[in-house]
C-alpha positions as CSV (number, residue, x, y, z in Angstrom):
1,X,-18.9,-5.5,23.8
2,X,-21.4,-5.0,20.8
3,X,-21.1,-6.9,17.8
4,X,-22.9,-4.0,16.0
5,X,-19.9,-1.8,15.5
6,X,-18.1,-0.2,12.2
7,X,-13.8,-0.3,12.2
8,X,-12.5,2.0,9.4
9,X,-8.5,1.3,8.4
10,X,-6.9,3.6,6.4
11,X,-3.4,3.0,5.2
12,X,-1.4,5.7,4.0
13,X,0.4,4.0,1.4
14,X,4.3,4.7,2.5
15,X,4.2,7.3,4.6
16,X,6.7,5.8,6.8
17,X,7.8,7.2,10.5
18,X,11.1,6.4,10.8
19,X,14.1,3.8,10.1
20,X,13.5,0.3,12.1
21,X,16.1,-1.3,13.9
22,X,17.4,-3.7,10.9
23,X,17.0,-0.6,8.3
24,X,20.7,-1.0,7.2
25,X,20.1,-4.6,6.0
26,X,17.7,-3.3,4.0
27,X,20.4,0.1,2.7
28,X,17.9,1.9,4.0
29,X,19.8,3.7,7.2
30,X,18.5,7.1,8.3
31,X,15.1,6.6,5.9
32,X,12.0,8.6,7.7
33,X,9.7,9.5,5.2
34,X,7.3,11.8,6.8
35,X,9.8,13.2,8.5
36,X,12.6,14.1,6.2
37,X,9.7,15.3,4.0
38,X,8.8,17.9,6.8
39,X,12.3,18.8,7.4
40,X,13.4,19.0,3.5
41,X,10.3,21.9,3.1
42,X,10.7,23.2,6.3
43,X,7.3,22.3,8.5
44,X,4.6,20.5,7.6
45,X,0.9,22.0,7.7
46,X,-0.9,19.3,8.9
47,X,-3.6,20.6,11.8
48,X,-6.2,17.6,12.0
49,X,-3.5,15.3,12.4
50,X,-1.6,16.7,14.9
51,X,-5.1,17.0,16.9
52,X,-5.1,13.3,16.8
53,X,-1.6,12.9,18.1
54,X,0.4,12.7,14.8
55,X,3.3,14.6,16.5
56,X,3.2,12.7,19.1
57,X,5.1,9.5,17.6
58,X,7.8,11.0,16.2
59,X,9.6,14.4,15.4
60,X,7.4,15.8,12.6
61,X,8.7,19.9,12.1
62,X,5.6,22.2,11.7
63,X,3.5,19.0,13.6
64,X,3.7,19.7,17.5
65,X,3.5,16.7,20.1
66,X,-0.4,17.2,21.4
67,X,-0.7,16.4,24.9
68,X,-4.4,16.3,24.6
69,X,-4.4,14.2,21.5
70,X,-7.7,12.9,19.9
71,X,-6.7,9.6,19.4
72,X,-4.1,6.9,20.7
73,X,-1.0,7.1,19.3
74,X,1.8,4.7,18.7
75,X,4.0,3.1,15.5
76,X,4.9,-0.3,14.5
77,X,7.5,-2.3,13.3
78,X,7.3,-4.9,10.5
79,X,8.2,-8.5,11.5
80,X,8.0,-9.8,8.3
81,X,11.5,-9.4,6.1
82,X,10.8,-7.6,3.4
83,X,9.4,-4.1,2.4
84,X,6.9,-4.3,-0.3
85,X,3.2,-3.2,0.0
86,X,1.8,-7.0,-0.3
87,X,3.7,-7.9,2.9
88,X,3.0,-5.0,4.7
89,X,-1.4,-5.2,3.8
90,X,-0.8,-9.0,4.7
91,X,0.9,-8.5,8.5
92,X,-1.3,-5.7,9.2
93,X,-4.3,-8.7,8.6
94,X,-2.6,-11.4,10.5
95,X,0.1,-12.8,8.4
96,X,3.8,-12.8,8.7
97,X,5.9,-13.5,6.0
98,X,8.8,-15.4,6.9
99,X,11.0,-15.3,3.8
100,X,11.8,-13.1,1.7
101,X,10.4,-12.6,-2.2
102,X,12.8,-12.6,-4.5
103,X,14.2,-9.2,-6.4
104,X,15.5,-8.9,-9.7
105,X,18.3,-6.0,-9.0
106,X,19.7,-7.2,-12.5
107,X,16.7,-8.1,-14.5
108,X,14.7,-11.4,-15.1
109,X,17.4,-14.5,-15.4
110,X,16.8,-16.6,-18.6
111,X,14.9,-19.2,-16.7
112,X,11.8,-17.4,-15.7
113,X,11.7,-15.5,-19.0
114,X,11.7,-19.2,-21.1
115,X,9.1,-20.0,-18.5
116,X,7.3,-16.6,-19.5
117,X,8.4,-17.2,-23.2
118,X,6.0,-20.3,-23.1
119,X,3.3,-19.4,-21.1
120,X,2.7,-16.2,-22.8
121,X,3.4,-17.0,-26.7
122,X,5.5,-13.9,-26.8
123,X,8.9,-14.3,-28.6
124,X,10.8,-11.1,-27.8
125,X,10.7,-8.5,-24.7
126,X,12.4,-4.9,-24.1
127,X,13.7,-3.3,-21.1
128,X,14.1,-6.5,-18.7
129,X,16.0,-4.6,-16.1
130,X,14.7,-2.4,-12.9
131,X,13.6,0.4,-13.5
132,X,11.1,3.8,-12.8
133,X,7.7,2.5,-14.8
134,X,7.4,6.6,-15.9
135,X,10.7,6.2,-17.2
136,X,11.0,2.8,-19.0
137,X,8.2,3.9,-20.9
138,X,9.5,7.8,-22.2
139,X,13.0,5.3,-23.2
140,X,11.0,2.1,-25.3
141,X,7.9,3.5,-25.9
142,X,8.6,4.3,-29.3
143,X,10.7,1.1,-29.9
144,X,7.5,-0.9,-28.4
145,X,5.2,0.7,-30.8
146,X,7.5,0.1,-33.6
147,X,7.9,-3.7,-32.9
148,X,4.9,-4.5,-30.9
149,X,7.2,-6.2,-28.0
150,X,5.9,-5.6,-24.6
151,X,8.7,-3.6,-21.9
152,X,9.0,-5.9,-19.3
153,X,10.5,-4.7,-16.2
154,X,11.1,-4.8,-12.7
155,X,11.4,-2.5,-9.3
156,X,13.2,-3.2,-5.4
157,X,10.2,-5.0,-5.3
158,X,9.2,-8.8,-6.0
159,X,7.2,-7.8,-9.0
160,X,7.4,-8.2,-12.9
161,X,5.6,-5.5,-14.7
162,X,4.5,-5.4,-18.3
163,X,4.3,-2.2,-20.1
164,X,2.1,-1.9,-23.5
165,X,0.8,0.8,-25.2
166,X,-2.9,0.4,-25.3
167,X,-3.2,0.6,-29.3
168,X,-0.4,-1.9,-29.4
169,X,-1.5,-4.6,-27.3
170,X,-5.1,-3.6,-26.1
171,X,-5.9,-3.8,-22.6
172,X,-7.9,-7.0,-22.5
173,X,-4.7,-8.9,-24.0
174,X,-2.3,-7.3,-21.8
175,X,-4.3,-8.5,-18.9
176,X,-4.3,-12.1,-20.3
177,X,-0.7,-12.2,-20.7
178,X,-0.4,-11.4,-16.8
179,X,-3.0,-13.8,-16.3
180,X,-0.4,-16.4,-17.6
181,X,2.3,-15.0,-16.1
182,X,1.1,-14.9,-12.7
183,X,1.4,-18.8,-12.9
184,X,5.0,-18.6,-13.9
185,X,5.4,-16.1,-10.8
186,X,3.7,-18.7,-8.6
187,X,6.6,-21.1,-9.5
188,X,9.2,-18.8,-8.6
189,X,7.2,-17.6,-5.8
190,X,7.0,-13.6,-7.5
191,X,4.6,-11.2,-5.1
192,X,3.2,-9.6,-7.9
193,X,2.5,-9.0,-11.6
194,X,1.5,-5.5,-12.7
195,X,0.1,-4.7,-15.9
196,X,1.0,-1.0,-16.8
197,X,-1.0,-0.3,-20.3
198,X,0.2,3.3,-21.2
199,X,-0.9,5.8,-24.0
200,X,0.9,8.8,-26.2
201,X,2.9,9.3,-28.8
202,X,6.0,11.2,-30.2
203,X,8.0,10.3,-26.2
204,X,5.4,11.6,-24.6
205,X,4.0,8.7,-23.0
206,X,1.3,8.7,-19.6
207,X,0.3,5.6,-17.9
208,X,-3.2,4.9,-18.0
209,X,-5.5,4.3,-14.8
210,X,-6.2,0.7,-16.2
211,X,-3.5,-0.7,-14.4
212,X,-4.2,-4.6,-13.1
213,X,-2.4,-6.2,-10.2
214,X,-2.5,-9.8,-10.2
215,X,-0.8,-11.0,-6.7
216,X,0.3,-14.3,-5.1
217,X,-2.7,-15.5,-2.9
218,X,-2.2,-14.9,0.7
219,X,-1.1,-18.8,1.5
220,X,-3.2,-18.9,4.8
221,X,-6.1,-17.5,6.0
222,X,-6.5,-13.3,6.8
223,X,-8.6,-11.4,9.0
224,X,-10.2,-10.6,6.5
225,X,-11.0,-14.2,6.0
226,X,-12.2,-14.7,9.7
227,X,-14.1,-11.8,9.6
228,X,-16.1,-12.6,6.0
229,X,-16.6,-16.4,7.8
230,X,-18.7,-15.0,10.6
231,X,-20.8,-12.6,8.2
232,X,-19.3,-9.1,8.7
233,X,-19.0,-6.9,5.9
234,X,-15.8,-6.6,4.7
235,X,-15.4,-3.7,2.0
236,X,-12.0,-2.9,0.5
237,X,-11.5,0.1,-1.5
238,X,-8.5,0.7,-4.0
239,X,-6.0,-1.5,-4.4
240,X,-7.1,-4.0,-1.0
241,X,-8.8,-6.1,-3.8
242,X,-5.6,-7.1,-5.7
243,X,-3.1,-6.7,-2.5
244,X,-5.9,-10.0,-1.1
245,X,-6.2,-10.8,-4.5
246,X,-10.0,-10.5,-3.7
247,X,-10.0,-12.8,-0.7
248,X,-11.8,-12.4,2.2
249,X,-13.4,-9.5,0.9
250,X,-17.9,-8.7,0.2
251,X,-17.3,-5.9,-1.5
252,X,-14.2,-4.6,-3.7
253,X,-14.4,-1.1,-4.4
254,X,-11.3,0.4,-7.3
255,X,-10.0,4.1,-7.2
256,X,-8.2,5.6,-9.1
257,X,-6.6,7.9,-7.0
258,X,-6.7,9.8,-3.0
259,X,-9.4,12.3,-4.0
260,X,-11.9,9.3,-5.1
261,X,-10.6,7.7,-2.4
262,X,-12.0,9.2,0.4
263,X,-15.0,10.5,-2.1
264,X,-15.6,6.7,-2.1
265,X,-14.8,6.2,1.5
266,X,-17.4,8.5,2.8
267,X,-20.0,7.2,0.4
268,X,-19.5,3.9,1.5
269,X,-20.0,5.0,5.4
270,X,-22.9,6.2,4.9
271,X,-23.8,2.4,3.1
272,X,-22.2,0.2,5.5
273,X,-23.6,0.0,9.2
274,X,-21.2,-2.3,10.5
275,X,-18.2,-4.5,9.7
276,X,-14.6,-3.2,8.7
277,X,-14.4,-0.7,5.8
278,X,-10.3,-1.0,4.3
279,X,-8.8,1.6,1.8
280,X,-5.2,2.4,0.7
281,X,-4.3,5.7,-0.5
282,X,-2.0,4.7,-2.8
283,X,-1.1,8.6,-4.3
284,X,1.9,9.2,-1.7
285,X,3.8,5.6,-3.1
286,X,2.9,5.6,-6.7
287,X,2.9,9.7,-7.4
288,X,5.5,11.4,-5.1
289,X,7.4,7.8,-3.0
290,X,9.1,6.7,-6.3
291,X,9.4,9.5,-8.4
292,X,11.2,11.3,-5.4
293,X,9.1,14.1,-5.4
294,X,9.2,15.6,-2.0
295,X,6.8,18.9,-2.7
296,X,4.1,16.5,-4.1
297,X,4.2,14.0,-1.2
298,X,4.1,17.0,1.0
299,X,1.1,18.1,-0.9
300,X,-0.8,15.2,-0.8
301,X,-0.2,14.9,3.0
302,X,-1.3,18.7,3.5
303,X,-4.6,17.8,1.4
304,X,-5.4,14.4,2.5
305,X,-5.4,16.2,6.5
306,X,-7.7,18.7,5.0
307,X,-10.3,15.8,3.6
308,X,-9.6,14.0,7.0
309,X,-11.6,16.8,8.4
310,X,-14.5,16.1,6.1
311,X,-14.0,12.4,7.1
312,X,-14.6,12.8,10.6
313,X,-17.7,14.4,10.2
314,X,-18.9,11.2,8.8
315,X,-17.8,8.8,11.7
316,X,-21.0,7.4,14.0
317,X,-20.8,7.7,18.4
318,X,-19.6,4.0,18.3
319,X,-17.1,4.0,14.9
320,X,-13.4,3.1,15.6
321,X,-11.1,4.8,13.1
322,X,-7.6,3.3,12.6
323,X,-4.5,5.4,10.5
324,X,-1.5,3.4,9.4
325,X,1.0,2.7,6.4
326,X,2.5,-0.5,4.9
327,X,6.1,0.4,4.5
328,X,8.1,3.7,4.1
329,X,9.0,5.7,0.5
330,X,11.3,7.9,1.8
331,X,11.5,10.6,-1.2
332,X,14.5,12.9,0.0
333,X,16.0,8.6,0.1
334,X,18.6,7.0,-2.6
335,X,16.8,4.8,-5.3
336,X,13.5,4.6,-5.8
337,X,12.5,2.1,-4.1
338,X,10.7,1.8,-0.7
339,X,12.0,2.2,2.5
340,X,12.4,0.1,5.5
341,X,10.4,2.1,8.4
342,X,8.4,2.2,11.1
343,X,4.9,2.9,10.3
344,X,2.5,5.5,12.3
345,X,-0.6,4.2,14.3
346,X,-3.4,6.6,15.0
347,X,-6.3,5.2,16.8
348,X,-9.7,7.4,17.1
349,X,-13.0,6.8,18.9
350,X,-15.6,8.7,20.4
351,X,-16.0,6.1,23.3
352,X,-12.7,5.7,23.8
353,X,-10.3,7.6,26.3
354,X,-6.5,8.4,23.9
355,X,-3.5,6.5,25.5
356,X,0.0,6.0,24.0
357,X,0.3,2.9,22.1
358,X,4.0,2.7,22.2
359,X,6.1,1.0,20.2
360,X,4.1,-2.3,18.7
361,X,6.4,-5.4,17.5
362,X,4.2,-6.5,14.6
363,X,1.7,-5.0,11.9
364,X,-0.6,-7.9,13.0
365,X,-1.5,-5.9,16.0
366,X,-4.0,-4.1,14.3
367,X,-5.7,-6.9,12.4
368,X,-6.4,-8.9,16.5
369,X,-7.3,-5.4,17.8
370,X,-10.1,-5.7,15.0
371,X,-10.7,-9.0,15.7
372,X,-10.9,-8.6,19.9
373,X,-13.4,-5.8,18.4
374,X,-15.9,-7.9,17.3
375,X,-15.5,-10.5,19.7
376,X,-13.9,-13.1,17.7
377,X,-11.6,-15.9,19.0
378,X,-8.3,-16.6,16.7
379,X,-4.7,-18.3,16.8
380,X,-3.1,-14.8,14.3
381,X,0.3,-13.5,16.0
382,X,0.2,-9.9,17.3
383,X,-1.1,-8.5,20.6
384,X,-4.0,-6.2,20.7
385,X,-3.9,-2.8,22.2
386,X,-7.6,-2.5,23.1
């Protein structure tokens, strides 16, 4: 098989296809994100999906099964124990995480935020409690502005955001002060810190699009790694670059949203000649997963299969085209938090005669597939389906 081909993974960010086995250790029983969404509105309109088999792994109302499907077709289950969007990137590249990251159901206990205390020079914090990030602020935005304290908070997952208005504490020293505490996270062994600089006034506070991640750094070697080693571009687009926390990546491309996205996306095929192009689509999580908002997910699906039209017209004779999420967000769900799922597996290619994937036991199937791809020899778990 040629080396001179082009893989294109695009993760759906949450859109989830149904509970996994060990969903009630998780409270997350009867979760199924794209599929209570469906049910909740009563069909979903999603043509160009169902073409490529979307029905076909699970009951989707207004999505038939497709017996003549476009592309192969399966989901996946998450071997790693937790449910957070670092994991989930991670195993789909190769890496498994054995243990758990710690949550912070209650808040941050005294000793990390002494830790913080010191390695930040900050004296006093609001909030310190889990909580909705467009909530927290509309409750201490105006207390923040008034003392200049920064809203610390957390979510379900292993994260510890900080929230500043951006004529309080500008950007620049917002992102130095998660700078610092990303090594106090290290100790504790945190996934990720998040700043969240915000603006408005009078309670009527918006998040900004400045937001920063800075993750823990994948302990072992990706895909991505492997694949950058033996001189393949590797392009990520949106939030790859902090999920890898820019490892094993040529190129790091931010969005800001789905539309520029895919805008970007399409740009960069007709850049890139070979290698493995990676994007999220992080608008179904961050927009519609945690705010519960089951119209606007909805949406967003209906209008991300209408660009995925547009998309295809881009794809060369010899491009392979992967679909996938990281975790589920179930929206009609309890909490706010994600959701334990299956995720879908869509599998397109010109050359390449649709089969049904099945059920795979580990995200890390896809990141071998792209390996076996390109001819590469590796030791990552998973089992490719090519």
């Amino acid at each position: 098989m040629s080396n001179k081909k082009r893989v294109i993974l695009i993760v759906l960010d949450s859109v989830g296809a149904g509970e996994m086995p060990d969903s009630e250790e998780f409270g997350d029983k009867g979760a199924n994100t794209i599929g209570n969404i469906a049910q909740s509105i009563g069909g979903l309109n999603l043509p160009n999906l169902q073409k490529m088999g979307l029905g076909n792994i699970l009951y989707i109302k207004g999505v038939a099964p497709n017996p003549d499907s476009l592309a192969s077709y399966g989901k996946m289950m998450e071997a790693s124990k937790n449910k957070d969007t670092m994991t989930g990137h991670w195993e789909i590249m190769g890496l498994i995480t054995k243990q758990h990251f710690p949550v912070f159901p209650d808040g941050f206990p005294e000793e990390i935020l002494e830790d913080f205390f010191k390695a930040t020079g900050v004296h006093k914090i609001l909030g310190n409690k889990a909580a909705s990030g467009t909530v927290i602020i509309q409750e201490l935005g105006e207390e923040h502005i008034k003392t200049g304290f920064p809203i610390v908070y957390t979510s379900g997952d292993s994260v510890f955001q900080i929230a500043a208005h951006e004529y309080i504490i500008y950007v620049d020293e917002l992102y130095k002060m998660c700078e610092a505490t990303r090594k106090v996270c290290d100790k504790y062994n945190i996934g990720r810190v998040i700043a969240r600089p915000f603006i408005g006034k009078n309670g009527n506070f918006k998040r900004t699009f400045r937001r920063k991640d800075f993750p823990m750094k994948p302990p072992y070697e990706t895909v991505l790694d492997i694949l950058k080693a033996k001189g393949f571009p590797v392009i990520g687009i949106g939030k790859i670059g902090d999920i890898f926390a820019e490892q094993g990546l040529t190129k790091i491309i931010h969005t800001k949203n789905n539309k520029e996205g895919i805008k970007t996306l399409i740009n960069e095929l007709s850049i890139t000649e070979n290698g493995l192009i990676f994007i999220n689509l992080v608008d179904f999580d961050m927009l519609y997963g945690h705010r519960r908002d089951i119209k606007g997910y909805a949406n967003a699906l209906e209008i991300f299969d209408n660009e995925f039209s547009l998309l295809l017209q881009h794809l060369e004779h010899n491009d392979i085209l992967i679909i996938t999420a990281d975790h589920g967000c179930d929206p009609t769900h309890h909490g706010t938090d994600h959701t334990r799922e299956h995720v879908p597996l869509l599998v397109y290619s010109k050359l390449m005669h649709p089969v049904n994937l099945g059920i795979r036991r580990s995200f890390s199937d896809i990141g071998v597939s792209i390996l076996e791809l390109f001819e590469i020899e590796h030791k990552f778990p998973g089992k490719s389906f090519f």
